[in-house]
C-alpha positions as CSV (number, residue, x, y, z in Angstrom):
1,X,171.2,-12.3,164.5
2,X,173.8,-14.9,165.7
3,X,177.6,-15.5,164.7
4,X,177.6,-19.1,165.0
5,X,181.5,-19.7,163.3
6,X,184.7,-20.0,164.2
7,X,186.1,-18.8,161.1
8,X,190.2,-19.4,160.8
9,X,192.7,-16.8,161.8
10,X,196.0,-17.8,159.9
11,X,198.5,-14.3,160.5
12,X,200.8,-15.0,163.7
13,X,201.1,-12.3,165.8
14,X,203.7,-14.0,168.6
15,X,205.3,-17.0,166.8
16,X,204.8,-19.9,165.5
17,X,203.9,-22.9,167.6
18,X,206.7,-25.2,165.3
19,X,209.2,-23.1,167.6
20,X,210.6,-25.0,170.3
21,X,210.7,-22.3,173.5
22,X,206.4,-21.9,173.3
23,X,205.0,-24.6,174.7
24,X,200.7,-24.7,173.3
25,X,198.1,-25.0,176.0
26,X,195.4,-27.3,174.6
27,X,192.7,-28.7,176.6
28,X,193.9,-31.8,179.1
29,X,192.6,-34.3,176.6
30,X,188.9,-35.2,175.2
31,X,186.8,-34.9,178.2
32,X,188.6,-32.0,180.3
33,X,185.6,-31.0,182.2
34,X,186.8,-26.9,181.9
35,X,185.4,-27.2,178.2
36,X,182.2,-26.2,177.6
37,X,181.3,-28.9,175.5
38,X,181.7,-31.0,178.3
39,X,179.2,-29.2,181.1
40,X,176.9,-30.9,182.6
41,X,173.7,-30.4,180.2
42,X,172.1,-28.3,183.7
43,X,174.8,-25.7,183.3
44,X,174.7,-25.2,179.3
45,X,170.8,-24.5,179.9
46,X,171.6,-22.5,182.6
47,X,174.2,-20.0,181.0
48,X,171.5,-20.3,177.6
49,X,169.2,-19.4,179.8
50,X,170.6,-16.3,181.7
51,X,171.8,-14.9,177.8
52,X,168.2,-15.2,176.6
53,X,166.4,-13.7,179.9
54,X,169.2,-11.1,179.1
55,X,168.4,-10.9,175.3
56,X,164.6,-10.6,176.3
57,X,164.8,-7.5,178.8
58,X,167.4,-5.8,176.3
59,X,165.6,-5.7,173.0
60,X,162.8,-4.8,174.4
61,X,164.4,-1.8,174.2
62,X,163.6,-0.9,170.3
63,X,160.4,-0.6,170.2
64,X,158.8,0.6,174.0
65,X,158.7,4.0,173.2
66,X,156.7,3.9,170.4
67,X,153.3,3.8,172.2
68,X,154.7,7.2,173.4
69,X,155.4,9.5,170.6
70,X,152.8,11.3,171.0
71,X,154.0,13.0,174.4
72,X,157.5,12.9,173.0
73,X,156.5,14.9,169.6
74,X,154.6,17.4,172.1
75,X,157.4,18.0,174.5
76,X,160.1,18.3,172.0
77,X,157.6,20.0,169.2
78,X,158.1,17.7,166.5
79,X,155.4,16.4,163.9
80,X,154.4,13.6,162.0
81,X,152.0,15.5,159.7
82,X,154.4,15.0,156.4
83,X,156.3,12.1,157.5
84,X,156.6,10.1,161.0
85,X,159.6,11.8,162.5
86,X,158.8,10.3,165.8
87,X,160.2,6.8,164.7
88,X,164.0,8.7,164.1
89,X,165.0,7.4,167.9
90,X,163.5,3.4,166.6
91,X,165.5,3.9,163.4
92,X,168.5,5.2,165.1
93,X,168.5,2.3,167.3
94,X,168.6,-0.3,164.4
95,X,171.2,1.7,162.4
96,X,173.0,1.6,165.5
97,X,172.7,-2.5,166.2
98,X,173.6,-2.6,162.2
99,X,177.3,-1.4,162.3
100,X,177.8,-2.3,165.8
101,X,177.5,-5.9,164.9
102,X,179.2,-5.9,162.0
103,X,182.3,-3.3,163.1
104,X,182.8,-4.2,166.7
105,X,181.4,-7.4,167.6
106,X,184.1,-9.4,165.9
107,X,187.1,-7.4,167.8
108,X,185.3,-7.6,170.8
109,X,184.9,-11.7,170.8
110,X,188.3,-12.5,171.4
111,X,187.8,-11.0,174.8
112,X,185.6,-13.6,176.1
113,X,182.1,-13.8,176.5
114,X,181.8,-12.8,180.3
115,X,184.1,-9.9,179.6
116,X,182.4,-8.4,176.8
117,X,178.8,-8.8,178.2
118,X,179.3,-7.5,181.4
119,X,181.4,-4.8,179.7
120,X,178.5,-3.9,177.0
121,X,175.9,-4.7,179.9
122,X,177.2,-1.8,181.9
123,X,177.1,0.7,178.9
124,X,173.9,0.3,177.6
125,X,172.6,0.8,181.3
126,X,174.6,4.2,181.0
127,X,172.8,4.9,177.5
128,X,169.7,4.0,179.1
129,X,169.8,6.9,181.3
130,X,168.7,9.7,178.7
131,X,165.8,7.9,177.6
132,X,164.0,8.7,180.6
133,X,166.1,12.2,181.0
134,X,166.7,13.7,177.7
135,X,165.9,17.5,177.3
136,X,166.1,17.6,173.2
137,X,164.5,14.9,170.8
138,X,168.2,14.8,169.1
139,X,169.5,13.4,172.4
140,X,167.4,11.0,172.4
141,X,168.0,9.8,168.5
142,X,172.0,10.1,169.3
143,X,172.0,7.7,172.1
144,X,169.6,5.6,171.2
145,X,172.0,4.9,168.3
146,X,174.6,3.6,171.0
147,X,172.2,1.7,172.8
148,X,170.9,0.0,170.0
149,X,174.4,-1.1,169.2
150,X,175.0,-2.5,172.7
151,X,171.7,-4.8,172.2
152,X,172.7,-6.1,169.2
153,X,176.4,-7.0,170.9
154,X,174.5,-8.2,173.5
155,X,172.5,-10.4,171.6
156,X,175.0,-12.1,169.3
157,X,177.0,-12.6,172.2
158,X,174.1,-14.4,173.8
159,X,173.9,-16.4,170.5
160,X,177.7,-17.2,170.8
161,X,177.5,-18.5,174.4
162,X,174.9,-21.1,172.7
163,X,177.7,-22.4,170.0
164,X,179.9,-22.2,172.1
165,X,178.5,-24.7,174.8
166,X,176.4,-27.0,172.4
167,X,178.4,-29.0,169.9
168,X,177.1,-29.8,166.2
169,X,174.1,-28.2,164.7
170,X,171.8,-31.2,166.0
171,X,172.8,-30.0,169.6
172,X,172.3,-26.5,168.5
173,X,168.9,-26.5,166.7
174,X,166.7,-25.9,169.6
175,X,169.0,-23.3,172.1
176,X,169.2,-21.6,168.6
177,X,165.4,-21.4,167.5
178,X,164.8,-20.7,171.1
179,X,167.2,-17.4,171.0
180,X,165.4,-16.4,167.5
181,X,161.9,-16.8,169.2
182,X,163.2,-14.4,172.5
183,X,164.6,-12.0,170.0
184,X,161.4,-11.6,167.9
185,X,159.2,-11.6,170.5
186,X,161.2,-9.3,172.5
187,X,160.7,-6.7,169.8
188,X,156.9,-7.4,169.6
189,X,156.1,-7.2,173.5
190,X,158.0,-3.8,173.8
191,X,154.9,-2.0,172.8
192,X,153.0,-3.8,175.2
193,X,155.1,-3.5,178.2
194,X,156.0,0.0,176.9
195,X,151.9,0.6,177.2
196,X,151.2,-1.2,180.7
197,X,153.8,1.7,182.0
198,X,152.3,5.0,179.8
199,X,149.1,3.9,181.1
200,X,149.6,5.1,184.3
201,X,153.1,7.2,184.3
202,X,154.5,9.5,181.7
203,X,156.6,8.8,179.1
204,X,159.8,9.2,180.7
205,X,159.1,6.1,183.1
206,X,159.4,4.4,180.2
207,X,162.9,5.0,180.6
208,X,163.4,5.3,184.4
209,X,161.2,1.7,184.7
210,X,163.5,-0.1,182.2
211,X,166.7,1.3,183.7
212,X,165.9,0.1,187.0
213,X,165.1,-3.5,186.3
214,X,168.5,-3.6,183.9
215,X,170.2,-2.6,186.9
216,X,168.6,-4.9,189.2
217,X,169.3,-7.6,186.9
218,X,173.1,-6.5,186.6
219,X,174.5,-7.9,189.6
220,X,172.8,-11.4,188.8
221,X,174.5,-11.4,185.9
222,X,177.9,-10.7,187.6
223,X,177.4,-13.2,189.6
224,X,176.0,-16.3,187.9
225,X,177.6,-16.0,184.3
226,X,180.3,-18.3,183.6
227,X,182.9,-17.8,180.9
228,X,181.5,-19.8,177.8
229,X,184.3,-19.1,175.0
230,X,187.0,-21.8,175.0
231,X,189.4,-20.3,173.9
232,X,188.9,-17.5,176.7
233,X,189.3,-20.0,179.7
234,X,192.4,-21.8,177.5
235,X,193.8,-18.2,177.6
236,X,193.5,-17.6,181.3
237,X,195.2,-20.8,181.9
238,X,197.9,-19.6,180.1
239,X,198.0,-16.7,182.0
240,X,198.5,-18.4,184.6
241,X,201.1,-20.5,183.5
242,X,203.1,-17.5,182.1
243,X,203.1,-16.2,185.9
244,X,204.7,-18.9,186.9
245,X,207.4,-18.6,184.6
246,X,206.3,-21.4,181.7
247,X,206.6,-19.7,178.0
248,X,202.8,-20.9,177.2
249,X,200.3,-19.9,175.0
250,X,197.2,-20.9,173.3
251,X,197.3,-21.7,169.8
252,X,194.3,-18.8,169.1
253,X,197.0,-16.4,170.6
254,X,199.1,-17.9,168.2
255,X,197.3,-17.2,165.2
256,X,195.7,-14.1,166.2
257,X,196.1,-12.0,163.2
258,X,196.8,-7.8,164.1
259,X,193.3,-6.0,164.5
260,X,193.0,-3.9,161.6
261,X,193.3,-7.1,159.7
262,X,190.0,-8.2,161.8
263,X,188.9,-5.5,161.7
264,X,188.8,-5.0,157.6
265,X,187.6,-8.7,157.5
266,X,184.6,-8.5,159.3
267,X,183.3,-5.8,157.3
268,X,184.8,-6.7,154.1
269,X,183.3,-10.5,154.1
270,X,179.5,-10.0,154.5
271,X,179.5,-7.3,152.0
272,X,181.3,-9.2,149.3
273,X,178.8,-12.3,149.9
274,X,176.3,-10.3,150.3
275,X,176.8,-8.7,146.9
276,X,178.4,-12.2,144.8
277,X,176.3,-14.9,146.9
278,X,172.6,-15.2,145.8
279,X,171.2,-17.3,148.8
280,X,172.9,-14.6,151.2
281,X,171.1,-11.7,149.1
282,X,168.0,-13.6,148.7
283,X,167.9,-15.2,152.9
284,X,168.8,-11.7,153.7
285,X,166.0,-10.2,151.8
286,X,163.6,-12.8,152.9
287,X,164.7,-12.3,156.8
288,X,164.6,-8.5,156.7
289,X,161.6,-7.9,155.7
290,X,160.0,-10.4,157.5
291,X,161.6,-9.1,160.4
292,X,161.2,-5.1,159.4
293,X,157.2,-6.2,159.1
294,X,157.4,-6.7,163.2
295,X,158.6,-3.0,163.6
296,X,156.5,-1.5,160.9
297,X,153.4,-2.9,163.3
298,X,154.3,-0.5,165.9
299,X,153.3,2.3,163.4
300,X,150.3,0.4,161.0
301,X,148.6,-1.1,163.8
302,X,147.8,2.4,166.0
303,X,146.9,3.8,162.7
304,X,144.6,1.3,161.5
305,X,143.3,0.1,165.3
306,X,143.3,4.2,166.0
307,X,141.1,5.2,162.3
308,X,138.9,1.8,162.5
309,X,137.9,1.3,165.9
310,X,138.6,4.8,167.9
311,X,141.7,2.9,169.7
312,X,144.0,5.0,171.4
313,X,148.4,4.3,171.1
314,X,148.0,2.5,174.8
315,X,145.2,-0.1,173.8
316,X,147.3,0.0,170.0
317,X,150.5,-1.3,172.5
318,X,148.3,-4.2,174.2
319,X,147.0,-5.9,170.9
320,X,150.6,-6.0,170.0
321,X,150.7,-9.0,172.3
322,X,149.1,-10.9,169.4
323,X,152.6,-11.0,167.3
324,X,154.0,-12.4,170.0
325,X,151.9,-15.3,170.6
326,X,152.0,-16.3,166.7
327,X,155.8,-16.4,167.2
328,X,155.8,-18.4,170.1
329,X,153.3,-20.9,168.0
330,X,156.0,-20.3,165.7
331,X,158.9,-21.6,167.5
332,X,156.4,-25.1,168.4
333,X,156.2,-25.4,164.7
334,X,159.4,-25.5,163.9
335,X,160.7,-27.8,166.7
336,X,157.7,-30.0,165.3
337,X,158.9,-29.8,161.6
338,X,162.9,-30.5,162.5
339,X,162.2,-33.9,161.7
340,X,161.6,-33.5,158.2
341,X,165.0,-32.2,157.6
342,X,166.6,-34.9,159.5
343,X,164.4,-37.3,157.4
344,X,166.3,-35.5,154.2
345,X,168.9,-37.5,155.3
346,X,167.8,-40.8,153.9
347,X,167.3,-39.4,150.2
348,X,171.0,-37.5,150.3
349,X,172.7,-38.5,147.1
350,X,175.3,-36.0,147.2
351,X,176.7,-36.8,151.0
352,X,174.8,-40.0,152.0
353,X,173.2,-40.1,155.9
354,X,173.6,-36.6,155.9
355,X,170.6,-33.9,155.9
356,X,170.5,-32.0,152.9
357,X,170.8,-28.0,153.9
358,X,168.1,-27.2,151.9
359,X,165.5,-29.3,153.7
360,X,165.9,-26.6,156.5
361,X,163.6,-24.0,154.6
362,X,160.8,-26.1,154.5
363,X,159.3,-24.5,157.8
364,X,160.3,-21.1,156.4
365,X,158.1,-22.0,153.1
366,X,155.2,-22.8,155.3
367,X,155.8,-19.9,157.5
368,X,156.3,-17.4,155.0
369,X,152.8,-18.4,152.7
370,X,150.4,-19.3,155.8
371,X,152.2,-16.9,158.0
372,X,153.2,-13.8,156.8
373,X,151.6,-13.8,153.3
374,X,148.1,-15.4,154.6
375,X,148.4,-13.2,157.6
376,X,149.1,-9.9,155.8
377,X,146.3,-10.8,153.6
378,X,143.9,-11.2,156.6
379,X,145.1,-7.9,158.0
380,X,144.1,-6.5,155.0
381,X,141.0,-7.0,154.1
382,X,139.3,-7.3,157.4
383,X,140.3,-3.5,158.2
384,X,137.0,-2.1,158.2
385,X,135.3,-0.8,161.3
386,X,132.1,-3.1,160.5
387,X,134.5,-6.0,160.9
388,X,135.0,-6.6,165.1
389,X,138.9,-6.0,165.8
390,X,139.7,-9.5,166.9
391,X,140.2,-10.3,162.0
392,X,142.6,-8.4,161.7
393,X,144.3,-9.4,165.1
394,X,144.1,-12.7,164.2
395,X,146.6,-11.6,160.9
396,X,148.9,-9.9,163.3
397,X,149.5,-13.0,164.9
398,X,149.5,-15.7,161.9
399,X,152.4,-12.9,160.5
400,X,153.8,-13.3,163.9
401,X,153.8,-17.3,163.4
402,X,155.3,-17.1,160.0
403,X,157.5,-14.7,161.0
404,X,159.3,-16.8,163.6
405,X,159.3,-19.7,160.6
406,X,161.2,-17.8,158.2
407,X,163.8,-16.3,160.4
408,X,164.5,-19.7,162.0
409,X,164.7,-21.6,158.7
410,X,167.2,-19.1,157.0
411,X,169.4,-18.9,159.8
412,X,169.8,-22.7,160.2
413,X,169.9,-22.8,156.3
414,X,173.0,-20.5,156.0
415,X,174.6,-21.7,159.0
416,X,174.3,-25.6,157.5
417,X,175.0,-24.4,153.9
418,X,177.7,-22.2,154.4
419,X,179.6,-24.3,157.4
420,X,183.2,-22.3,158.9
421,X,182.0,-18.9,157.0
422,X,178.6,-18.6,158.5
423,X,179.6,-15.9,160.8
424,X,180.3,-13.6,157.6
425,X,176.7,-15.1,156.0
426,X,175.1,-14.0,159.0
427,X,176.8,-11.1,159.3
428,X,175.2,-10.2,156.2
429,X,171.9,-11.3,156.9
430,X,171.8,-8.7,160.6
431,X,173.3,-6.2,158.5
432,X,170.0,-6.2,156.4
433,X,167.6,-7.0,159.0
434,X,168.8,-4.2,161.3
435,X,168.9,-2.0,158.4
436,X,164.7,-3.1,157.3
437,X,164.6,-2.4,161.2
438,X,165.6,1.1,160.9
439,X,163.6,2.1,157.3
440,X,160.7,0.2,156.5
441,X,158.6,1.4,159.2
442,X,159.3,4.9,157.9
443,X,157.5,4.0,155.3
444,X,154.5,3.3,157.1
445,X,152.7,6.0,157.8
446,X,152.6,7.2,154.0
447,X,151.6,3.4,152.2
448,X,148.8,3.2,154.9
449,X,147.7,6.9,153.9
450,X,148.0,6.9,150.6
451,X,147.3,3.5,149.5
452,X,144.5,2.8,152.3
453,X,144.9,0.2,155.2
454,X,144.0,-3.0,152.5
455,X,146.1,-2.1,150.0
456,X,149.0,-0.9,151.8
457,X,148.8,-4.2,153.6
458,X,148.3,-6.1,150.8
459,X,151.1,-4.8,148.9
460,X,153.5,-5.9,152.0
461,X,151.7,-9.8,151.3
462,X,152.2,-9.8,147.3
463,X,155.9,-8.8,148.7
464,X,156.0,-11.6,150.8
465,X,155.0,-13.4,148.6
466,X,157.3,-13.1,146.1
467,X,160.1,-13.7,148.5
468,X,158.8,-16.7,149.4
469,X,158.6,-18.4,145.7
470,X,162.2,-17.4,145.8
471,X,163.1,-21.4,147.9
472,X,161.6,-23.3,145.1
473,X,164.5,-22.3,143.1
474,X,167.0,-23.5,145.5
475,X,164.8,-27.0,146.2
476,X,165.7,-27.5,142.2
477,X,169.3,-26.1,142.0
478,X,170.7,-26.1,145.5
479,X,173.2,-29.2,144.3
480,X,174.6,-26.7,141.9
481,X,174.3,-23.6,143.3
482,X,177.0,-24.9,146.3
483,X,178.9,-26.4,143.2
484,X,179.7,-22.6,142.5
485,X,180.1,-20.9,145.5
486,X,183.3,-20.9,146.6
487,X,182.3,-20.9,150.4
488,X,179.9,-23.5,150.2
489,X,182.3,-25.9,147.9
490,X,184.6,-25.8,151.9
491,X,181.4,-26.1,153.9
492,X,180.7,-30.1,151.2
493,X,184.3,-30.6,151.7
494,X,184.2,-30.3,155.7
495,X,180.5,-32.2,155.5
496,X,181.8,-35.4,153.7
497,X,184.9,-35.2,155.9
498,X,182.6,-35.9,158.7
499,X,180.5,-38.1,157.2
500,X,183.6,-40.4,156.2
501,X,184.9,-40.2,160.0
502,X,181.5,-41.3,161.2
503,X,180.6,-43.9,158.4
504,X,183.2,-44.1,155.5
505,X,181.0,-47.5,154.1
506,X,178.2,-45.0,153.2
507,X,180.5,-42.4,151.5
């Protein structure tokens, strides 16, 4: 999920720009049209739009194959009897997006957007190769790993390219649920697109399909992506200027600090608010499994379709399609319901005029109890083969709806709430999604055995809903639960600034 923060570097690595022989490049006052902020609104929606075509034909990537294990377990002699071993290449590929983002993604951004995309672009088309040409089932687990970690590059740099040309989360709000709403549904139509090619080929064009149109696609994206990271075009025109002779650099260049430092920093942070924060451990919970119930559908719902109605993985893929339409309603709901946290505003004791963060978890609440609790529920109990299919598709999509809620209301929540330091919050929150990604659907195939199809289900629903009681608690003590976080007392601090720059009467 996205890195939305520029969090500050304070080591010098060159000098200091108090001495006198540097000169620092800064943009050529407030309205330099170089700066992204300052692109026409066409071109931000064009570069948003050409990440989140990008972000759709990439993550589609996690979950095609699955309507194919079958002829995968039969040519490489594997079985799901005891436990679903054909899901080890899905889970791969989320292990491998979980410590890619975290490890990598934060040494690569200084690089620039258009370097690093094209770069990771041209790899994952490399990993994409044995999916169609692999000659062991272990190939295929092993680079699947690397190929999930170049989507989930891929994809937060997408989400960077959207901070970095929208200003303020008002700006933000849409491009952002929009990118949310691509991912998701994404990961739901891979099934389905997955089963309009195994219809007619084998398995393995799968593979060869997706490869070609990501290689089609490349040279558009050579072409018509523009640099998006300020601090990247400020650098070439240093460059530049160094060429010519002139001691120049930007003040980012500056303050770089040396890369094991960002290194250790970007793996250190998350983890420690992960483990000392509570709303990053509980949004993270909340998110993952929200999120690891879209990829534990691509094993329940050929088991339950396959047992109730005689549906084979293929037709399994299609229904699939369901999830995707409930997130798309989704994403309408929750441009619908951004006004009631900009209406939070007006009842904002603590920073007057301003929306309170909490107020952003309001569509997640909804989501989470009509969506994936209500959903899951309906899934449940109307899996019996005297009940026509179109029940328990109907619960697919409602989880599908709610699921787009919750994810969209936890990231805006954390990126509001925790300000400058919401690139480590989120950090923590992909970590935990990629990782329900990898291992919940592994548990699939056992709960919906064991348990049966409406208890299994309805065990995932009494989850959910638990997790989603968990807001209520931060509706009643959010005030105080920033009071004593450490990160969110500098997120109030820089809130108030602003609100006393824009109106210091109402402060």
């Amino acid at each position: 999920m996205p890195n939305l923060s520029d969090e500050t570097r304070n080591t010098s690595s060159r000098g200091s720009s108090n001495d006198p022989d540097i000169i620092v490049l800064t943009w050529d006052g407030p309205n330099d049209p170089e700066n992204p902020f300052n692109w026409p609104l066409w071109k931000k929606w064009w570069v948003t739009g050409l990440g989140l075509f990008a972000t759709f034909i990439s993550l589609m990537n996690g979950t095609m194959i699955t309507v194919a294990h079958e002829a995968i377990n039969t040519k490489f002699h594997v079985s799901d009897a005891a436990f679903p071993n054909s899901y080890w290449p899905i889970a791969s590929w989320g292990l491998g997006g979980a410590l890619f983002s975290l490890v990598l993604l934060p040494i690569m951004e200084d690089f620039g957007v258009r370097y690093v995309f094209l770069s990771v672009y041209s790899v994952f088309i490399l990993f994409l190769i044995p999916l169609g040409a692999a000659q062991s089932f272990a190939t295929l687990i092993v680079t699947r790993f690397f190929s999930g970690g170049c989507v989930a590059i891929l994809a937060n740099t997408v989400a960077g390219t959207i901070s970095n040309v929208f200003h303020g989360n008002r700006e933000r709000t849409i491009p952002i649920s929009l990118y949310i709403t691509v991912y998701l549904v994404a990961s739901s139509m891979g099934p389905v697109v997955g089963a309009s090619i195994f219809q007619f080929l084998s398995w393995r064009w799968i593979g060869y399909i997706e490869l070609i149109w990501t290689g089609v696609f490349f040279p558009i994206f050579v072409l018509a992506l523009p640099e998006s990271r300020g601090s990247a075009i400020l650098e070439k025109r240093a460059r530049k200027l160094r060429k010519e002779g002139k001691n120049v650099y930007t003040q980012e260049a500056l303050d770089a600090p040396p890369l094991l430092n960002v290194l250790l920093n970007s793996i250190q942070r998350p983890l420690y608010m992960l483990c000392t924060e509570s709303v990053v451990f509980v949004g993270t919970a909340w998110s993952a499994f929200s999120l690891g119930t879209v990829y534990l559908f691509t094993q329940s719902v050929e088991q339950v379709y396959g047992e109730l109605y005689g549906w084979d993985a293929i037709q399994a893929g299609y229904i699939q399609s369901a999830i995707a339409i409930g997130e798309i309603l989704g994403l309408v709901f929750c441009v619908f319901s951004n006004r009631w946290y900009y209406a939070s505003a007006a009842r904002n004791t603590e920073i007057p005029n301003t929306p309170i963060p909490e107020a952003r978890l309001y569509s997640a609440v909804v989501g989470a109890f009509s969506g994936v609790t209500g959903g899951m529920f309906i899934y449940a109990w109307t899996s019996y083969s005297y009940i026509p299919w179109i029940a328990p598709t109907i619960g697919l999509a409602m989880v599908g709806f709610g699921t787009t809620c919750v994810v969209v209301g936890i990231i805006n929540y954390v990126v509001d709430a925790y300000s400058k330091f919401a690139g480590s919050a989120m950090g923590a929150v992909g970590l935990g999604e990629n990782l329900f990604i990898a291992f919940l659907p592994l548990a699939a195939q056992s709960m919906y055995t064991n348990l049966g199809f409406q208890w299994a289900s309805s065990l995932l629903a009494f989850i959910s809903l638990v997790l989603a009681m968990a807001p209520f608690a931060i509706f009643i003590w959010g005030e105080k639960i920033r009071a004593k976080s450490p990160f969110m007392k500098e997120a109030i601090n820089d809130r108030i600034e602003e609100a006393v720059m824009s109106d210091p009467q109402e402060v």
